[in-house]
ZAMARGU-4260 file (C-alpha; in steps of 0.2 Angstrom, whole numbers, plus 5000, padded with zeros to 4 digits):
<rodrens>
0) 5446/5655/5459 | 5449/5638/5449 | 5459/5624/5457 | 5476/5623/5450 | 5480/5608/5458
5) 5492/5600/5448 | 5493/5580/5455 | 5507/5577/5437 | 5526/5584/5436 | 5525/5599/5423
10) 5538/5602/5411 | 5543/5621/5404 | 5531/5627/5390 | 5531/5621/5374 | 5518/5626/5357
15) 5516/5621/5340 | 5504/5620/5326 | 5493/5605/5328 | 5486/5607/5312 | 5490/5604/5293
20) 5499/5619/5288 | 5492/5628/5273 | 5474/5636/5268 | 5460/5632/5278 | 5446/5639/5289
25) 5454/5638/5307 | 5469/5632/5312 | 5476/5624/5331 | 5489/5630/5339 | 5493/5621/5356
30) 5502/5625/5372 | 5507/5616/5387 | 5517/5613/5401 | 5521/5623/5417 | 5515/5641/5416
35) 5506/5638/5401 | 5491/5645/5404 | 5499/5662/5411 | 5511/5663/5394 | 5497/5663/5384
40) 5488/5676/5394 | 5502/5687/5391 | 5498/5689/5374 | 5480/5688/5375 | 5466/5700/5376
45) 5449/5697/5383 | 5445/5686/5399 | 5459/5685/5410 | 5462/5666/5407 | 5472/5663/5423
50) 5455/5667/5431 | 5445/5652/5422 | 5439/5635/5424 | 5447/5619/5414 | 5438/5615/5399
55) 5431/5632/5397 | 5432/5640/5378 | 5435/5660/5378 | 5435/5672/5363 | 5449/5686/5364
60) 5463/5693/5352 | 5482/5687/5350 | 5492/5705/5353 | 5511/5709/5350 | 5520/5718/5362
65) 5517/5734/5352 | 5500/5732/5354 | 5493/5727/5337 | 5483/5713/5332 | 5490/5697/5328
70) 5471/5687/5324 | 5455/5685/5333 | 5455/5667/5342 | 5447/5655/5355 | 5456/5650/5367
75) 5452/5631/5374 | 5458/5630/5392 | 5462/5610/5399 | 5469/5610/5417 | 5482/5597/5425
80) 5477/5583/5426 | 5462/5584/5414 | 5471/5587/5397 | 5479/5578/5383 | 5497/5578/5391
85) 5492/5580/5410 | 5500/5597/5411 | 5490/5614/5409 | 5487/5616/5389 | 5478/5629/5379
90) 5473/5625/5361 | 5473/5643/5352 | 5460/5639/5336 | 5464/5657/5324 | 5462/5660/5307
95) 5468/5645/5295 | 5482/5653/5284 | 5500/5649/5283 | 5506/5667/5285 | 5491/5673/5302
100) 5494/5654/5308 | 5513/5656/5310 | 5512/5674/5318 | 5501/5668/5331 | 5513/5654/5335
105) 5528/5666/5334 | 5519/5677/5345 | 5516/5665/5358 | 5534/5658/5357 | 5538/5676/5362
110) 5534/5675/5379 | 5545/5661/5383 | 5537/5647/5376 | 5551/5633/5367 | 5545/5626/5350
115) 5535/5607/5353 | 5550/5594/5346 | 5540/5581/5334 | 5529/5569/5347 | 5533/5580/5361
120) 5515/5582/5365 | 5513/5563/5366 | 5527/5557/5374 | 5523/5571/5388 | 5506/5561/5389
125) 5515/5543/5390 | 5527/5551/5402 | 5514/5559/5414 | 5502/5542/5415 | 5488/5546/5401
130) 5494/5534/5389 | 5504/5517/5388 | 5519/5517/5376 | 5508/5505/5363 | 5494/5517/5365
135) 5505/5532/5360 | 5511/5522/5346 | 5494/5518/5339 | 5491/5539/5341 | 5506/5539/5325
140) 5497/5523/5316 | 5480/5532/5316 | 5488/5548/5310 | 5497/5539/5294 | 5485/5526/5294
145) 5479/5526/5274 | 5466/5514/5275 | 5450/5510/5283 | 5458/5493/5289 | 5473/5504/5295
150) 5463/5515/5305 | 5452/5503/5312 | 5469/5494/5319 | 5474/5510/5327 | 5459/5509/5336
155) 5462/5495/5343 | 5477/5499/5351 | 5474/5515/5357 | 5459/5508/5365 | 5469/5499/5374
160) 5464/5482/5370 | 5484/5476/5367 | 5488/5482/5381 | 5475/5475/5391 | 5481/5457/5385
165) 5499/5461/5389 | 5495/5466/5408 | 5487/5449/5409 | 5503/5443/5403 | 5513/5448/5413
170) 5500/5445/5429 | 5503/5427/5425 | 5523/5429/5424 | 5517/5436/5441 | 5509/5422/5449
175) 5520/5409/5440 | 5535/5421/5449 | 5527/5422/5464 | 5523/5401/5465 | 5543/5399/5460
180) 5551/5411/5474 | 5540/5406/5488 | 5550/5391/5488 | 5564/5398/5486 | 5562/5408/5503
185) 5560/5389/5512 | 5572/5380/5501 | 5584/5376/5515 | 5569/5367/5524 | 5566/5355/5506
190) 5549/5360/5505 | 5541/5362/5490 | 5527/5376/5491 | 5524/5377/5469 | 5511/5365/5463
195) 5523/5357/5449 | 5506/5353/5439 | 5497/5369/5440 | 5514/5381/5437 | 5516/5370/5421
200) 5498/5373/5416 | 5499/5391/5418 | 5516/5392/5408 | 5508/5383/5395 | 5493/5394/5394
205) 5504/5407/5392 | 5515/5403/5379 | 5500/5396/5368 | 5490/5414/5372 | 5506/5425/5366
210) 5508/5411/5350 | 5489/5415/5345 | 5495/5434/5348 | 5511/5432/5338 | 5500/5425/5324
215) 5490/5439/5319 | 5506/5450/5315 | 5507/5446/5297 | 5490/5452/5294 | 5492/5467/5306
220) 5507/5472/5294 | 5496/5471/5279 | 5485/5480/5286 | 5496/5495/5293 | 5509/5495/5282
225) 5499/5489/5265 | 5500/5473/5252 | 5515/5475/5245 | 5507/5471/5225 | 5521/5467/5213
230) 5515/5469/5192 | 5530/5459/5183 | 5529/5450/5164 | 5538/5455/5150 | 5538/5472/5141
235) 5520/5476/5136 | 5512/5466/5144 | 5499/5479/5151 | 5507/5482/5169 | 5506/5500/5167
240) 5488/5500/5162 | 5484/5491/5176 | 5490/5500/5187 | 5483/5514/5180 | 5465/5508/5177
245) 5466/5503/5197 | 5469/5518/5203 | 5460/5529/5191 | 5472/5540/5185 | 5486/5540/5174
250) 5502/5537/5184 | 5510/5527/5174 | 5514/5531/5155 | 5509/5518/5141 | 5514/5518/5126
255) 5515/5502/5113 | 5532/5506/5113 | 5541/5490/5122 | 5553/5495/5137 | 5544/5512/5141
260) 5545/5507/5160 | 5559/5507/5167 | 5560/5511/5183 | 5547/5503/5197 | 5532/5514/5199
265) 5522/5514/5215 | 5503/5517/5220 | 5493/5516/5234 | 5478/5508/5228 | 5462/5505/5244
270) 5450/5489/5240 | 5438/5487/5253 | 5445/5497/5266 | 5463/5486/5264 | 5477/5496/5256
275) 5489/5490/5242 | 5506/5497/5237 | 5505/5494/5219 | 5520/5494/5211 | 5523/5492/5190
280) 5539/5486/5184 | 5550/5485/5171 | 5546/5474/5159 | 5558/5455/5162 | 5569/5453/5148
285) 5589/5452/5142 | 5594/5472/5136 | 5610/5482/5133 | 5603/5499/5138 | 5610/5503/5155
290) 5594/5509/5162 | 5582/5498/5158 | 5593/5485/5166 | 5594/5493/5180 | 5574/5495/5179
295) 5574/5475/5178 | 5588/5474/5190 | 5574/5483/5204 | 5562/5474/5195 | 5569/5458/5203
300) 5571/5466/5218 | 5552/5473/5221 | 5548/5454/5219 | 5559/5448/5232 | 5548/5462/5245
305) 5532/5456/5237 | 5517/5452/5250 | 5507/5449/5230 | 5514/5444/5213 | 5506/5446/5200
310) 5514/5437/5182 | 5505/5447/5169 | 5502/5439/5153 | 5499/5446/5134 | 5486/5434/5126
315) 5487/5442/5111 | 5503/5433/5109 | 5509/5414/5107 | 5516/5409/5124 | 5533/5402/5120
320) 5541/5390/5127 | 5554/5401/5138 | 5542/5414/5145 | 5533/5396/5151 | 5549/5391/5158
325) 5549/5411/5164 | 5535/5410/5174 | 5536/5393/5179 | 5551/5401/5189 | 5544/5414/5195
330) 5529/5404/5203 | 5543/5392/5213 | 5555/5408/5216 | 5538/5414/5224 | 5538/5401/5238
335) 5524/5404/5251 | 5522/5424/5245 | 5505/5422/5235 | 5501/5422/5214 | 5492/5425/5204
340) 5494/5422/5183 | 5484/5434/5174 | 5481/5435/5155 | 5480/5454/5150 | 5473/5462/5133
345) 5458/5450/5132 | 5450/5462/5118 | 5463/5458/5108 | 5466/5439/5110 | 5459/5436/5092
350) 5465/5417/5092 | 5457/5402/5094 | 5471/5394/5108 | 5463/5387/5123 | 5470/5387/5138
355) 5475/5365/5135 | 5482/5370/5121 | 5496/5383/5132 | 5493/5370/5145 | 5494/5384/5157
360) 5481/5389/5169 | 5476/5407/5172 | 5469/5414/5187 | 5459/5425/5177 | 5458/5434/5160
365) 5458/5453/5160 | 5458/5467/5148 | 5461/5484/5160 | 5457/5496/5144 | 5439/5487/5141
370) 5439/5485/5161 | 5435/5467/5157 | 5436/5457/5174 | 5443/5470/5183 | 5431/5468/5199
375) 5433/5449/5198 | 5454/5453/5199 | 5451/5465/5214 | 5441/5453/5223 | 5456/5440/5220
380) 5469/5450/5225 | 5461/5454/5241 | 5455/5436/5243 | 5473/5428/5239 | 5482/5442/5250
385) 5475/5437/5266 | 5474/5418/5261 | 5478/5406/5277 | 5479/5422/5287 | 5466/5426/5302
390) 5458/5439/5297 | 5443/5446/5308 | 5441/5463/5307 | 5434/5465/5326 | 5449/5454/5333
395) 5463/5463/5340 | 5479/5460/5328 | 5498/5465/5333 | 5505/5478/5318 | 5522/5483/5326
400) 5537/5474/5322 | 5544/5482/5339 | 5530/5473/5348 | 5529/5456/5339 | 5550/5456/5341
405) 5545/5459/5360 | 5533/5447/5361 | 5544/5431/5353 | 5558/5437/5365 | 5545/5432/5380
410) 5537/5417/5372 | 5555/5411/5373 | 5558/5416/5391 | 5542/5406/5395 | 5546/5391/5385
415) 5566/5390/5393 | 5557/5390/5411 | 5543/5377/5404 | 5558/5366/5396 | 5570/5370/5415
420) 5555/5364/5426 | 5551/5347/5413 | 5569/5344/5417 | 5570/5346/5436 | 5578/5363/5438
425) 5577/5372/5453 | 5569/5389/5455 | 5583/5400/5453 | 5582/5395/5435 | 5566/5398/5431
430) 5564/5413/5441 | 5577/5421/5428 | 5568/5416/5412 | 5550/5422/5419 | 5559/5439/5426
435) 5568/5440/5406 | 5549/5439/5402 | 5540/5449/5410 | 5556/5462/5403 | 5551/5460/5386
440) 5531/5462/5390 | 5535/5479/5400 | 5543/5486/5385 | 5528/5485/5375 | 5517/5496/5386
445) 5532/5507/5393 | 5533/5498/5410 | 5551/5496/5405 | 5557/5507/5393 | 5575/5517/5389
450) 5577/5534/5383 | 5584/5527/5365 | 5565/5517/5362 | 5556/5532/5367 | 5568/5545/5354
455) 5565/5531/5340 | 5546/5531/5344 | 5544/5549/5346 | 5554/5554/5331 | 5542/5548/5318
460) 5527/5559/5326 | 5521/5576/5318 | 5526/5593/5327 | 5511/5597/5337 | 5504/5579/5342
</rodrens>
């Protein structure tokens, strides 16, 4: 007889396909919660399962209550506490199919089994101790992650690397805590129990370890999230092409025809393991059809987002002086958001002008029908797009903006308590600002948490995870 011991709470049973739906050679279906193992057995023919050892695979047949055959299936046993969510699962692997895969599911939801909400699975883990709240979180990121940068990130997290350097956070709030409110405990006798020298050093510490933290949220966005990549120039000037010849296909439609964009047109492009959102405008200029100004009005808008801009343009014509003033504006408009100039349709540039006679400055010269330079531009793109960021793909970088809003909220606790004991304060004071912060670190890995962070999180989970 196997031990059932179960040392987590266990909620009522719930299943879902934890799969991709569609056409394939198997297909998971998984159960858990209280009872889960004896609600599948119900439906199952072959071993009895309620008879079996955790971590034991056992071939059998899904039936209906008719009798008939629903799919032949393994059926993967995990018993509390030794499963994914801590409660007793089973993972039914069947046939992949859209049509045999939902039977299967409809059959066990038969036997009084609820249909898994999306993250359920997850959040049940979180809630039962297997995973931190960040840790969860990076289970979503490695799931939508779409670049080897993305994934790698995920990792990380779900390692639990961040929040490893958050629990050492919050055990110096600790000790700072602790220094602070033993003398508070003898302040009627006017003794002073802190070392005023050492409390300060340890707050300092701390507030420079999360500002080193903080600053490897901008590239931790990137990477996640993508290089926003803006194409803007005037009408023609080869930003489809672009776009197309970077991704290989042909998602935008070129024509010579001036104006044939116009609408923004997004890609997701992967350079070295780093993912760009590509995104093709409508070409910038002054026009009386409704919808291409509205093109150019989200034109303008797509820059304002940009992580990337790149001013495309045509040196198969004269630069004038307005588009000189044009991108002259542009490059100032641009501020600290990166830039790059690029002249397009090198195979056609049959003039003699040189670039101090345009007395402009390209970062590079490209034709994307010829693939002239092409390699050289993906290599700058990447190169500009993490410029005067820390980027080192083994060190641990912060990607949520949940997290990084979290952590400034603490650096600023710690900094009030360093700024109330420069200026004499007593205890009470800064014992409010180091509890605020160790708060705000909680919320990261769940330590503090309220039911509306854990719906928001959960809600942008798949079914079945």
């Amino acid at each position: 007889m196997p031990d059932t011991t179960n040392e987590l709470s266990q909620q009522p049973p719930i299943a879902a396909i934890a799969t991709p739906i569609g056409e394939g050679g198997i297909a998971v279906i998984r159960v858990s919660g209280r009872g889960a193992v004896d609600k599948v057995q119900a439906c199952f023919k072959g071993k009895d399962l309620t008879q079996q050892q955790s971590h034991t695979v056992h071939f059998g047949k899904i039936i209906r209550k008719d009798g008939s055959v629903v799919d032949e299936v393994l059926a993967t046993l995990f018993r509390s506490p030794k499963s994914y969510t801590g409660e007793d699962t089973v993972e039914i692997s069947c046939h992949g199919g859209v049509l045999v895969t939902q039977a299967v599911l409809e059959t066990i939801l038969e036997q009084g089994v609820r249909s898994a909400e999306p993250g359920e699975f997850t959040q049940r883990a979180f809630l039962n101790g297997k995973l931190d709240l960040d840790q969860a979180e990076a289970v979503a990121d490695l799931i939508h992650a779409k670049s080897i940068k993305a994934v790698d990130a995920a990792h990380q997290q779900l390692e639990g690397r961040l929040g490893k350097h958050i629990k050492q956070f919050r055990q110096q709030i600790i000790d700072a805590k602790a220094m602070v409110e033993l003398e508070l405990d003898f302040i009627e006798e006017d003794v002073e129990f802190a070392n005023k020298k050492q409390l300060r050093k340890l707050l300092t510490d701390l507030n420079e370890e999360i500002a080193r933290l903080l600053d490897t949220y901008e590239t931790g966005r990137l990477v996640k999230d993508g290089v926003k990549s803006v194409f803007i120039g005037r009408p023609n000037a080869g930003k489809s092409t672009l776009l197309n010849t970077l991704i290989g296909s042909e998602r935008a439609i070129v024509t010579d025809i001036a104006g044939t964009t116009r609408d923004t047109i997004d890609a997701d492009w992967s350079y070295e393991g780093l993912l760009f959102k590509l995104i093709d405008t409508a070409g910038l200029r002054e026009t009386v059809d409704v919808i291409e100004a509205e093109g150019v009005k989200r034109s303008q808008k797509a820059f304002e987002e940009a992580d990337l801009v790149v001013y495309l343009k045509d040196l198969s014509l004269p630069l004038d002086a307005e588009e000189r003033k044009e991108i002259a504006e542009f490059q100032k408009r641009a501020a600290q958001t990166p830039f790059l100039l690029v002249g397009t349709k090198l195979d056609l540039n049959q003039r003699n002008s040189t670039e101090i006679e345009e007395r402009i400055h390209y970062d590079l010269k490209i034709s994307a029908i010829e693939e002239q330079n092409i390699d050289d531009l993906k290599k700058l793109m990447k190169q500009r797009s993490l410029e005067n960021k820390d980027y080192d793909t083994s060190s641990l970088l912060v990607t949520s903006s949940r997290h990084r809003d979290a952590l400034q909220k603490a650096r600023e606790n710690v900094q009030r308590a360093i700024e109330a004991l420069d200026q004499g304060m007593t205890g009470d004071f800064l014992s409010i600002d180091l509890r605020s912060a160790l708060k705000e670190l909680g919320t990261i890995t769940g330590e503090i948490t309220n039911e509306d962070v854990l719906d928001s999180i959960f809600s942008r989970f798949c079914i079945g995870k």
